[in-house]
C-alpha positions as protocol buffer text, in pm:
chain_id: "A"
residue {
  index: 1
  type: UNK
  ca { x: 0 y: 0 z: 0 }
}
residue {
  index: 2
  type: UNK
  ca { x: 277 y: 259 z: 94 }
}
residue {
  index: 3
  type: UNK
  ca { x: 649 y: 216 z: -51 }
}
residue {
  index: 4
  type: UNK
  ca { x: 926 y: 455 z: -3 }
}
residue {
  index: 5
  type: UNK
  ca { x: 1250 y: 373 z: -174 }
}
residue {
  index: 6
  type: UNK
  ca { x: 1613 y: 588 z: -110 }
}
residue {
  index: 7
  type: UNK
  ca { x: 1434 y: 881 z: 133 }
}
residue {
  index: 8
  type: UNK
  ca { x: 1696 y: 1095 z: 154 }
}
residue {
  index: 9
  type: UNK
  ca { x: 1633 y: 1429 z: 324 }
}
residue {
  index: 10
  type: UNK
  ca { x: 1868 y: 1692 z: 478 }
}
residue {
  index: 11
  type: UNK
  ca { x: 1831 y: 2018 z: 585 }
}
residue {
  index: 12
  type: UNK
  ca { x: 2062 y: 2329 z: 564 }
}
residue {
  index: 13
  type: UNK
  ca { x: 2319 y: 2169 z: 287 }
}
residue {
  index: 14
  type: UNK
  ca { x: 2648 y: 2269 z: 280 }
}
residue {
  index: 15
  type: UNK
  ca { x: 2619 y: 2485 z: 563 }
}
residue {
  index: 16
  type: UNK
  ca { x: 2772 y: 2475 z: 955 }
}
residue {
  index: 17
  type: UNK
  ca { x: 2407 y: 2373 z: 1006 }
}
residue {
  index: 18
  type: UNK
  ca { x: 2360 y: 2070 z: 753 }
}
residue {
  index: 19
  type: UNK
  ca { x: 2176 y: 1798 z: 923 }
}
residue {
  index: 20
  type: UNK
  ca { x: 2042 y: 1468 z: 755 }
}
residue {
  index: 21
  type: UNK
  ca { x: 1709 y: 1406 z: 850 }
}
residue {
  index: 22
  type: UNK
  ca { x: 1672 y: 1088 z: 635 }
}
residue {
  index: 23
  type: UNK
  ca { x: 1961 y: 810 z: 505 }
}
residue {
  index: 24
  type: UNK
  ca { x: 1821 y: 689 z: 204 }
}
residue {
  index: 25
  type: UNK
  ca { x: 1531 y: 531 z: 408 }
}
residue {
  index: 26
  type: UNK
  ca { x: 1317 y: 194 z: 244 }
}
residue {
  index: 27
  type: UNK
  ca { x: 974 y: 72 z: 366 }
}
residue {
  index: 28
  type: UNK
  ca { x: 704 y: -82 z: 287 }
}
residue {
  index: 29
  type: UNK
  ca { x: 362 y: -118 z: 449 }
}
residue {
  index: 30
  type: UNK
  ca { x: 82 y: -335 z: 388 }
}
residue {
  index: 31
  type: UNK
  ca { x: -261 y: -222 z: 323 }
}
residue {
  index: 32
  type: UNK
  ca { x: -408 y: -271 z: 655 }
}
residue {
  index: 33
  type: UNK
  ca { x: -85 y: -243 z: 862 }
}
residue {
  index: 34
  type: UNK
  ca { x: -100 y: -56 z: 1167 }
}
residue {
  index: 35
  type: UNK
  ca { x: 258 y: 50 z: 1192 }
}
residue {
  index: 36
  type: UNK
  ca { x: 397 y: 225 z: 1504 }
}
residue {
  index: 37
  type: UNK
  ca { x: 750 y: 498 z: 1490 }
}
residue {
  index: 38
  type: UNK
  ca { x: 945 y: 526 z: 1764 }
}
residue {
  index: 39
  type: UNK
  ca { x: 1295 y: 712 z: 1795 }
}
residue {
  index: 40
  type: UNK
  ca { x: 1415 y: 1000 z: 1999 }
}
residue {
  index: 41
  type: UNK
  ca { x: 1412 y: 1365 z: 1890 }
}
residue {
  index: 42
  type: UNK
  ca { x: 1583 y: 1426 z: 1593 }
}
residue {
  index: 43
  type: UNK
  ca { x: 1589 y: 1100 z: 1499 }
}
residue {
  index: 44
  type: UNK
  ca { x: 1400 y: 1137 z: 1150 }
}
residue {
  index: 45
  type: UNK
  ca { x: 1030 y: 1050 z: 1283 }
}
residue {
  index: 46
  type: UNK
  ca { x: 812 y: 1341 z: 1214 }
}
residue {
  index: 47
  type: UNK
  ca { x: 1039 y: 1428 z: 912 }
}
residue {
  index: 48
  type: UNK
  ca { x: 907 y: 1112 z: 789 }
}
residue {
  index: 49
  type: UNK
  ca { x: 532 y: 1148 z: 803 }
}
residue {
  index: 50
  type: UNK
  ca { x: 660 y: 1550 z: 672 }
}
residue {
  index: 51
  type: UNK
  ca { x: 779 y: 1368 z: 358 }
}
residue {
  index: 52
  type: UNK
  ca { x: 481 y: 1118 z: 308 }
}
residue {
  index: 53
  type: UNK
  ca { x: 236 y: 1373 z: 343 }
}
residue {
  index: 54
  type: UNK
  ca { x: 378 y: 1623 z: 131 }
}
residue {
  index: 55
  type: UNK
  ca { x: 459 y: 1868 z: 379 }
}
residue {
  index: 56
  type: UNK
  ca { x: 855 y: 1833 z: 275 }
}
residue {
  index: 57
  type: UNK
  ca { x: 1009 y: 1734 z: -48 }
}
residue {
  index: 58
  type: UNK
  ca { x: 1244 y: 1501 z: -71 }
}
residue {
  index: 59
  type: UNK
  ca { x: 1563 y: 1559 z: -177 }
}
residue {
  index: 60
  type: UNK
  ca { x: 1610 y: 1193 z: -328 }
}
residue {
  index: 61
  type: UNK
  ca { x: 1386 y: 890 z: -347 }
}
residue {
  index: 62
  type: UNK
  ca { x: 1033 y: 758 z: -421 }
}
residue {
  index: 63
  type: UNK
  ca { x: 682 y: 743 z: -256 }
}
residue {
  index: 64
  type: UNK
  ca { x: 406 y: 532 z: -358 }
}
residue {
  index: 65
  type: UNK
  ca { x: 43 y: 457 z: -223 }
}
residue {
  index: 66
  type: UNK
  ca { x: -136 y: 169 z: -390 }
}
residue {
  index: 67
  type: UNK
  ca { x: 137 y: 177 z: -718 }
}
residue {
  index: 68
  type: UNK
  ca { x: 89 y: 540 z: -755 }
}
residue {
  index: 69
  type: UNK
  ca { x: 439 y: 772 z: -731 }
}
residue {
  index: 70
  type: UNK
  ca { x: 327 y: 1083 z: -562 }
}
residue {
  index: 71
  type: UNK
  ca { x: 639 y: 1166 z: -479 }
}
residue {
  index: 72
  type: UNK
  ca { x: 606 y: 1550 z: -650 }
}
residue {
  index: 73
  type: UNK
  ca { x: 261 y: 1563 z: -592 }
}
residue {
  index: 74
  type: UNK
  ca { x: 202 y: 1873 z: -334 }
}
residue {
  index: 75
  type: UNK
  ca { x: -36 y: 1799 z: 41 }
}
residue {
  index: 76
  type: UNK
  ca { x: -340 y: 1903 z: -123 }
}
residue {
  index: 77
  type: UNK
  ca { x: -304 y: 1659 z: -398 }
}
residue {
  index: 78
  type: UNK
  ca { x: -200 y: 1410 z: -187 }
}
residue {
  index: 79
  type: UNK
  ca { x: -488 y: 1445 z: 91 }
}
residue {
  index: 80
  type: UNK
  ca { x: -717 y: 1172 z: -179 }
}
residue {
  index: 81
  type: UNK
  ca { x: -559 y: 881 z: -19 }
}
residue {
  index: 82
  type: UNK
  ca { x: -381 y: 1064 z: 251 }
}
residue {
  index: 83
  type: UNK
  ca { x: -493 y: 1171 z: 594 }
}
residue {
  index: 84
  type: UNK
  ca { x: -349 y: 1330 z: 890 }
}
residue {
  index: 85
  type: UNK
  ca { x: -377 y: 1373 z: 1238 }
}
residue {
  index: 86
  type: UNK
  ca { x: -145 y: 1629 z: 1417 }
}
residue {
  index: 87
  type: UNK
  ca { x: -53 y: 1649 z: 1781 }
}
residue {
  index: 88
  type: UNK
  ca { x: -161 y: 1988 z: 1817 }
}
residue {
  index: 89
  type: UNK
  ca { x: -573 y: 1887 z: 1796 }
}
residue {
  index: 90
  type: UNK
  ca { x: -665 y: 2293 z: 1679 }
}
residue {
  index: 91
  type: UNK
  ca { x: -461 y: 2214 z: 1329 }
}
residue {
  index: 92
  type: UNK
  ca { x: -745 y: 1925 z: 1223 }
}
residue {
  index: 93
  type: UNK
  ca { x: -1032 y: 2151 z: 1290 }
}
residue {
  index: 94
  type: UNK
  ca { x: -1174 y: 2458 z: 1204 }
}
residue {
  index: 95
  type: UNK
  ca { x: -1268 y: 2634 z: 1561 }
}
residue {
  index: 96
  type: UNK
  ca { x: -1514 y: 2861 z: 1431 }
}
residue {
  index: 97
  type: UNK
  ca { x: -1683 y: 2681 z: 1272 }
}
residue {
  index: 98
  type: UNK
  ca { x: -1980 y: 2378 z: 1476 }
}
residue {
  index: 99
  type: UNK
  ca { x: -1901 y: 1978 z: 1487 }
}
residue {
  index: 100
  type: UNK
  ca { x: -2160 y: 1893 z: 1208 }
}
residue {
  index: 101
  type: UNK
  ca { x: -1952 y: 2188 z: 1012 }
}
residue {
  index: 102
  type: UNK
  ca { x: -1669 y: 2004 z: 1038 }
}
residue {
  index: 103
  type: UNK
  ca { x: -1749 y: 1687 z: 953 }
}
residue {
  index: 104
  type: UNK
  ca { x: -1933 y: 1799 z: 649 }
}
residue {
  index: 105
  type: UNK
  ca { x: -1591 y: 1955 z: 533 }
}
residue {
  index: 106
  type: UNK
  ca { x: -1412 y: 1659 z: 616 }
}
residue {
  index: 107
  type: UNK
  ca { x: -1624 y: 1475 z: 378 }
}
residue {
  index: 108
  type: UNK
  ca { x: -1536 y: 1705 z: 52 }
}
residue {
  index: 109
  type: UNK
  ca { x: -1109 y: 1600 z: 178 }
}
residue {
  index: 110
  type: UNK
  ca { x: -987 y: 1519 z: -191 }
}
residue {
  index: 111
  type: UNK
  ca { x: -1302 y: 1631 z: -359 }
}
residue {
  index: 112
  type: UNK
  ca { x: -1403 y: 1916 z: -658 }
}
residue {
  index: 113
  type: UNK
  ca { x: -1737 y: 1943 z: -461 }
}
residue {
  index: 114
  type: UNK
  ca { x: -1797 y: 2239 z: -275 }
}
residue {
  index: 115
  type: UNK
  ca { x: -1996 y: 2270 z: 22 }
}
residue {
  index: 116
  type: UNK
  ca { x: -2347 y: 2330 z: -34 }
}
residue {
  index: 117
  type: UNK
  ca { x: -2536 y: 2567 z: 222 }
}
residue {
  index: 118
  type: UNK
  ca { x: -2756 y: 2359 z: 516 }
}
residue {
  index: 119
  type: UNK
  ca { x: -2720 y: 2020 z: 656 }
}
residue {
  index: 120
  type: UNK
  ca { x: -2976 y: 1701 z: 566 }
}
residue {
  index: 121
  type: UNK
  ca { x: -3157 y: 1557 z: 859 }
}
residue {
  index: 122
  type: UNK
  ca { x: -2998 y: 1191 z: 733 }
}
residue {
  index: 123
  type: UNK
  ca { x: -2642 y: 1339 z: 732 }
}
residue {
  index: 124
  type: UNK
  ca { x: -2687 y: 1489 z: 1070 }
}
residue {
  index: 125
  type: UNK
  ca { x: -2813 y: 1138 z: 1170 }
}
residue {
  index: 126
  type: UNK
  ca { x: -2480 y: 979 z: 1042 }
}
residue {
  index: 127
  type: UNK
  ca { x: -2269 y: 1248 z: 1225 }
}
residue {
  index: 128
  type: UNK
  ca { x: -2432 y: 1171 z: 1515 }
}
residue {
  index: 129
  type: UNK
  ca { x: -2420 y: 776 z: 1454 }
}
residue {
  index: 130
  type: UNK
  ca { x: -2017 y: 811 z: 1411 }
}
residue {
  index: 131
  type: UNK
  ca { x: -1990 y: 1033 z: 1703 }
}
residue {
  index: 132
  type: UNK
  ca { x: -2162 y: 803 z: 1945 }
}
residue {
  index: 133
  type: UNK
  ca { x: -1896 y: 543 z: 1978 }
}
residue {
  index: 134
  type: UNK
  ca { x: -1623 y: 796 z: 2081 }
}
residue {
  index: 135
  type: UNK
  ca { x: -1837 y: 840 z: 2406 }
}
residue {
  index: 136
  type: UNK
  ca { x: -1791 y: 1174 z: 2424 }
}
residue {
  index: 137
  type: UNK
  ca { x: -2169 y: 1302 z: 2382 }
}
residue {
  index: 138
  type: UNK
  ca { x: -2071 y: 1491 z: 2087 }
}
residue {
  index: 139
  type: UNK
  ca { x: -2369 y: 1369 z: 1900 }
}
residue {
  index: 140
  type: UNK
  ca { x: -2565 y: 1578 z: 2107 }
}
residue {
  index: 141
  type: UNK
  ca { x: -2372 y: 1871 z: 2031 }
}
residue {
  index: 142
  type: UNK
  ca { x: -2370 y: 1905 z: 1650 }
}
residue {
  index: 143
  type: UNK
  ca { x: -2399 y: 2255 z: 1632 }
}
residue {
  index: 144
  type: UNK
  ca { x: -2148 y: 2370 z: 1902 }
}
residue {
  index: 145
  type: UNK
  ca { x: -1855 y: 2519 z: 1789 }
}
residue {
  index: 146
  type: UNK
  ca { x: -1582 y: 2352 z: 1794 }
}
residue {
  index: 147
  type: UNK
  ca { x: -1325 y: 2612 z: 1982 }
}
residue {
  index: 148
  type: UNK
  ca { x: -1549 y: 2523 z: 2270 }
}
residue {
  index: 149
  type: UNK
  ca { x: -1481 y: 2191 z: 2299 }
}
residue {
  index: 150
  type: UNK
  ca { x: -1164 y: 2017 z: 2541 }
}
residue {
  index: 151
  type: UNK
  ca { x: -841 y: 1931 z: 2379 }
}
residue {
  index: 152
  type: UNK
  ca { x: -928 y: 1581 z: 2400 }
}
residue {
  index: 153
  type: UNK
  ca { x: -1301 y: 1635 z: 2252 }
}
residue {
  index: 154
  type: UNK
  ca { x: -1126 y: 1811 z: 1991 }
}
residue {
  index: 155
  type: UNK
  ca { x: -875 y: 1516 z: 1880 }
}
residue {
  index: 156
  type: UNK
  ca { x: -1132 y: 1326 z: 1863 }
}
residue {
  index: 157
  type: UNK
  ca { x: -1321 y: 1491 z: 1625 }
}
residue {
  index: 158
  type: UNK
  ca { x: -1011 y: 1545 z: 1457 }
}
residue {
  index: 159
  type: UNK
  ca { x: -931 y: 1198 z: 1438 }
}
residue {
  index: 160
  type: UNK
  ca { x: -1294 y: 1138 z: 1301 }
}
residue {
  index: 161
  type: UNK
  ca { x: -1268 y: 1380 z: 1035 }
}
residue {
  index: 162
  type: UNK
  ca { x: -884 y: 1244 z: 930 }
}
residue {
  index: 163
  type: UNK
  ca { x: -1091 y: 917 z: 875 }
}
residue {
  index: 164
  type: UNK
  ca { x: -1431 y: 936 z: 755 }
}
residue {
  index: 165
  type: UNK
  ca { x: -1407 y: 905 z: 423 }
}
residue {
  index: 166
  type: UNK
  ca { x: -1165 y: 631 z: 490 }
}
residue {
  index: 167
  type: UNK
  ca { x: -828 y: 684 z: 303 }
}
residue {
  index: 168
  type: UNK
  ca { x: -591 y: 489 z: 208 }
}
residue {
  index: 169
  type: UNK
  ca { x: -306 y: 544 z: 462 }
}
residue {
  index: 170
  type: UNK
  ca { x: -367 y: 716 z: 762 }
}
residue {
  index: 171
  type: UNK
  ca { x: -79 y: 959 z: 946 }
}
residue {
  index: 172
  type: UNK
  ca { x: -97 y: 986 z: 1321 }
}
residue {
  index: 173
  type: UNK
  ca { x: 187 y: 1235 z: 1411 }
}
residue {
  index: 174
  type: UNK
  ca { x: 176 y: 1180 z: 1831 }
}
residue {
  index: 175
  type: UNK
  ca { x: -183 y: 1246 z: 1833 }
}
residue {
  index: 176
  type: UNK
  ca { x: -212 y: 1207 z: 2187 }
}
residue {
  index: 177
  type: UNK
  ca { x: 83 y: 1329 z: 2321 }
}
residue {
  index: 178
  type: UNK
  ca { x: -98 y: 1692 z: 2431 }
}
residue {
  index: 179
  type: UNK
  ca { x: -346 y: 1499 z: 2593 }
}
residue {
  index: 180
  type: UNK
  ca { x: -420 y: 1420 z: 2972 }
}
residue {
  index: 181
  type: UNK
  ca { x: -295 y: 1025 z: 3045 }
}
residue {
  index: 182
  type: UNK
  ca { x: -682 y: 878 z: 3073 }
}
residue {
  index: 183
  type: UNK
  ca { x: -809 y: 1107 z: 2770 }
}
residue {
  index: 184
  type: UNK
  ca { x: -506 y: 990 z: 2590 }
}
residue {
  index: 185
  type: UNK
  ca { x: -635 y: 669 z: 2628 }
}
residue {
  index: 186
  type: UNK
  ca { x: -976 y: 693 z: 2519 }
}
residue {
  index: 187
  type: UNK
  ca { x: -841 y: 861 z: 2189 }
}
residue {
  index: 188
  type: UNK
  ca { x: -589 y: 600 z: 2148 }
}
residue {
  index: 189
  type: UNK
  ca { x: -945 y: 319 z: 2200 }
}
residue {
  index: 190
  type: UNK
  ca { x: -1085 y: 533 z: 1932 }
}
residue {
  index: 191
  type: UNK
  ca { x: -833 y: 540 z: 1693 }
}
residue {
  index: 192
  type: UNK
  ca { x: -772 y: 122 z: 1706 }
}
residue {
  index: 193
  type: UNK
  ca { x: -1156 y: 58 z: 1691 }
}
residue {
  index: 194
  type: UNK
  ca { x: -1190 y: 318 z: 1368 }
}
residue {
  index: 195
  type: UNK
  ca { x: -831 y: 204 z: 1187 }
}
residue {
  index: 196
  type: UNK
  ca { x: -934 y: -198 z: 1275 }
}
residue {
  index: 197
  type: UNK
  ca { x: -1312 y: -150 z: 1159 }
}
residue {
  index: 198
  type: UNK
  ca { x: -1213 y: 41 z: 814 }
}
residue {
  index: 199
  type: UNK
  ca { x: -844 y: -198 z: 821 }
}
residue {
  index: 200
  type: UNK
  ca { x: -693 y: 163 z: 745 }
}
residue {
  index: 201
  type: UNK
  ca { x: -312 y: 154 z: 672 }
}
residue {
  index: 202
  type: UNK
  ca { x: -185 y: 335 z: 972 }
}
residue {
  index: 203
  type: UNK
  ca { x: 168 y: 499 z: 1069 }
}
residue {
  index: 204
  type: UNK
  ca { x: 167 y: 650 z: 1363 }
}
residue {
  index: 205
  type: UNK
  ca { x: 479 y: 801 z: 1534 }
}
residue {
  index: 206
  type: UNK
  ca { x: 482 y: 828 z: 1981 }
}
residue {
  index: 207
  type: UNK
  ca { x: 714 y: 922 z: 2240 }
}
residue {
  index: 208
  type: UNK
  ca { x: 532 y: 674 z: 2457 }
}
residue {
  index: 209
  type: UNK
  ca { x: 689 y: 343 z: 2494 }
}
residue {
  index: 210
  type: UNK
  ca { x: 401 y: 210 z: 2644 }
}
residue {
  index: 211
  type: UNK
  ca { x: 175 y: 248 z: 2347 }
}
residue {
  index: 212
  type: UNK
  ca { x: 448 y: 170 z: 2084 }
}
residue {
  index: 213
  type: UNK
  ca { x: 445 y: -195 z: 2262 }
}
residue {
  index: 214
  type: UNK
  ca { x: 33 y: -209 z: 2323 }
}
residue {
  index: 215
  type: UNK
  ca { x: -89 y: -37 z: 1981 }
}
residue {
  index: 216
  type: UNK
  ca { x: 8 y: -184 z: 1646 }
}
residue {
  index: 217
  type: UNK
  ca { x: 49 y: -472 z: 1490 }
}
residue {
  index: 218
  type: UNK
  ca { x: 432 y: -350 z: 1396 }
}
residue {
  index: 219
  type: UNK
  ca { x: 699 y: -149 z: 1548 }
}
residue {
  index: 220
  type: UNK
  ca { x: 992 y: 36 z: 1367 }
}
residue {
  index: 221
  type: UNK
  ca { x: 1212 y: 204 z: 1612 }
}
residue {
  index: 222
  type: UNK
  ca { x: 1408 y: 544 z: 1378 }
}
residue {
  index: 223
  type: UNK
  ca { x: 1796 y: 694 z: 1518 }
}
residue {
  index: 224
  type: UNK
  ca { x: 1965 y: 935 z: 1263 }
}
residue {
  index: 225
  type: UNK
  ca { x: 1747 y: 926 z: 995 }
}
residue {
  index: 226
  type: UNK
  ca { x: 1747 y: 555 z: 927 }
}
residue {
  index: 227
  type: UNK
  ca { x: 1473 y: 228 z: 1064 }
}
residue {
  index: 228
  type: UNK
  ca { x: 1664 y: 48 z: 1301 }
}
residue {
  index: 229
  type: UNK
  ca { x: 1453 y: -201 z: 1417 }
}
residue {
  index: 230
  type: UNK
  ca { x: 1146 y: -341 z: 1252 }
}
residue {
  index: 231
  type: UNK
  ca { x: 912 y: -617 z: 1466 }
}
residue {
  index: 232
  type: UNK
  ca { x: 589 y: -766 z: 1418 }
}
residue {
  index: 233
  type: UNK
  ca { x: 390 y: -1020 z: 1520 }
}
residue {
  index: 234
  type: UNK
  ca { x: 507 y: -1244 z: 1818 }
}
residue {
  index: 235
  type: UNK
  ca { x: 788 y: -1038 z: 1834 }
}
residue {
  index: 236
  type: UNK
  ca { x: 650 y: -760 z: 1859 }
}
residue {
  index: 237
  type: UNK
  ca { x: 380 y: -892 z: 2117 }
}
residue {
  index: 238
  type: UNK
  ca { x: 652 y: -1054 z: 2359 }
}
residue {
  index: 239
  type: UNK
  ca { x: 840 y: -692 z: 2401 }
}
residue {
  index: 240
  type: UNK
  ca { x: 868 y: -539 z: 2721 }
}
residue {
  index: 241
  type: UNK
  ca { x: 1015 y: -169 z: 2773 }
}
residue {
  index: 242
  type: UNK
  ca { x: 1341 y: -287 z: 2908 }
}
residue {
  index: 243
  type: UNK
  ca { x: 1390 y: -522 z: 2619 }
}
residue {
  index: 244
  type: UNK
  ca { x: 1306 y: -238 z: 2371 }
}
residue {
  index: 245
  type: UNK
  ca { x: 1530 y: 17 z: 2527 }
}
residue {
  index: 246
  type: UNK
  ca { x: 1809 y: -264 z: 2534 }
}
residue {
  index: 247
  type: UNK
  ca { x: 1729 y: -342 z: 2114 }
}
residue {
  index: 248
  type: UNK
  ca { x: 1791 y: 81 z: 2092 }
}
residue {
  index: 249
  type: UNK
  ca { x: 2141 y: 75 z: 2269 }
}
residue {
  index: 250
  type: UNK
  ca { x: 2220 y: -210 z: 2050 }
}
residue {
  index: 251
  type: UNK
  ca { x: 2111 y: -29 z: 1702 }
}
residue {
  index: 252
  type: UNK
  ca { x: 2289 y: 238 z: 1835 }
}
residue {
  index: 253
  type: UNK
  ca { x: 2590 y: 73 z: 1888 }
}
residue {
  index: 254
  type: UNK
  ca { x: 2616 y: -38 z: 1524 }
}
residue {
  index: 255
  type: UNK
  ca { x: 2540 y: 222 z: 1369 }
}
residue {
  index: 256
  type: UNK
  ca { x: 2832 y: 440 z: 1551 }
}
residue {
  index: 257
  type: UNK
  ca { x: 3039 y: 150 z: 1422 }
}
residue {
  index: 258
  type: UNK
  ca { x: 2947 y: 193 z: 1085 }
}
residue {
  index: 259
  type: UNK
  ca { x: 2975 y: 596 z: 1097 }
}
């Protein structure tokens, strides 16, 4: 569903400042793959989902999404198949604008349509029927506006919006990280249900150790611009935190041998 071949990007070239973000990185996901980043800062993570989404160019290498190169294709083009979820849950919404607002506009993501004045009574039904499972009571609240809602409420909606019209690889840039630990995990039960019930192809980068073990059904772990680890499976299922943190010294090990 997603390849990237030879990602190479680096910032400030031939400059005191020249850092590379991405060595030549390859992957390939699945469709249906829910496929978790970890790595510490710098380590080429968000640059990553920057380049897939079209937020960055690349300075070398290819990305595909179901055999398509998009690779020069710019966000807007991209957002057809592509969907995003930020960490920051004001950048997926429109504040001023009410819940049933914003899910209307989601809908057009990718579209010529334009959005036609007034809501049906059957699509305000369906809001409200995709709402309900986030537990939330934002069905009941349609027309509230959405800069009146709670950070969490917020990514929520976000992460509704990022995924009703069901694309074709999902982008969850620490989507919970601004979050409140038991919000953070009712998003995080939100965002398995949707990605498992619509088998979305998911990469989603974390800080949180916890989750990268828990969520996912495969685990890359990034350190100066390149994957260094990739489980899945029974692997990935028999990790613990100490174990992972002892696989990252290791990585890290060889590739300071190999620099």
């Amino acid at each position: 569903m997603l390849a990237v071949r030879g990602l190479r990007k680096v910032f400030h070239p031939n400059t005191l400042n020249e850092r590379v973000a991405l060595r030549d990185v390859d992957l390939d996901i699945d469709a249906g793959e829910f496929v978790v980043v970890i790595g510490g800062n710098g380590a080429g993570k968000s640059t990553l989902l920057n380049v897939v989404a079209g937020d960055l160019s690349v300075d070398a290498g290819s990305i595909r999404v179901a055999g398509r190169d998009i690779t020069a294709l710019p966000t807007h083009r991209r957002a057809q198949w592509i969907a995003r979820v930020f960490q920051d849950p004001s950048l997926g919404t429109a504040g001023s604008m009410s819940i049933e607002e914003n899910l209307a506009i989601s809908q057009l993501r990718g579209c010529r349509r334009t959005l036609r004045a007034g809501l049906r009574d059957a699509e305000r039904a369906h809001y409200a029927q995709v709402l309900t499972p986030l537990g939330l009571g934002l069905e009941k609240r349609l027309d509230a506006r959405v800069d009146l809602l709670s950070g969490g409420q917020r990514q929520a909606l976000s992460l509704l919006m990022s995924t009703i019209r069901r694309p074709e690889v999902l982008l969850l840039d620490e989507h919970t990280a601004a979050l409140d630990p038991l919000t953070a995990t009712r998003v995080m039960e939100a965002t398995v249900r949707i990605v498992e019930e619509s088998r979305l192809t998911t990469l989603m980068v974390t800080h949180n150790m916890q989750h990268a073990i828990v969520y996912g059904s495969r685990l890359l772990m990034m350190h100066q611009g390149r994957i260094v680890l990739d489980v899945r499976g029974e692997e990935k299922a028999r990790l613990s935190i100490e174990a992972l943190i002892e696989r990252f010294h290791i990585a890290d090990d060889k590739i300071l041998l190999q620099s």
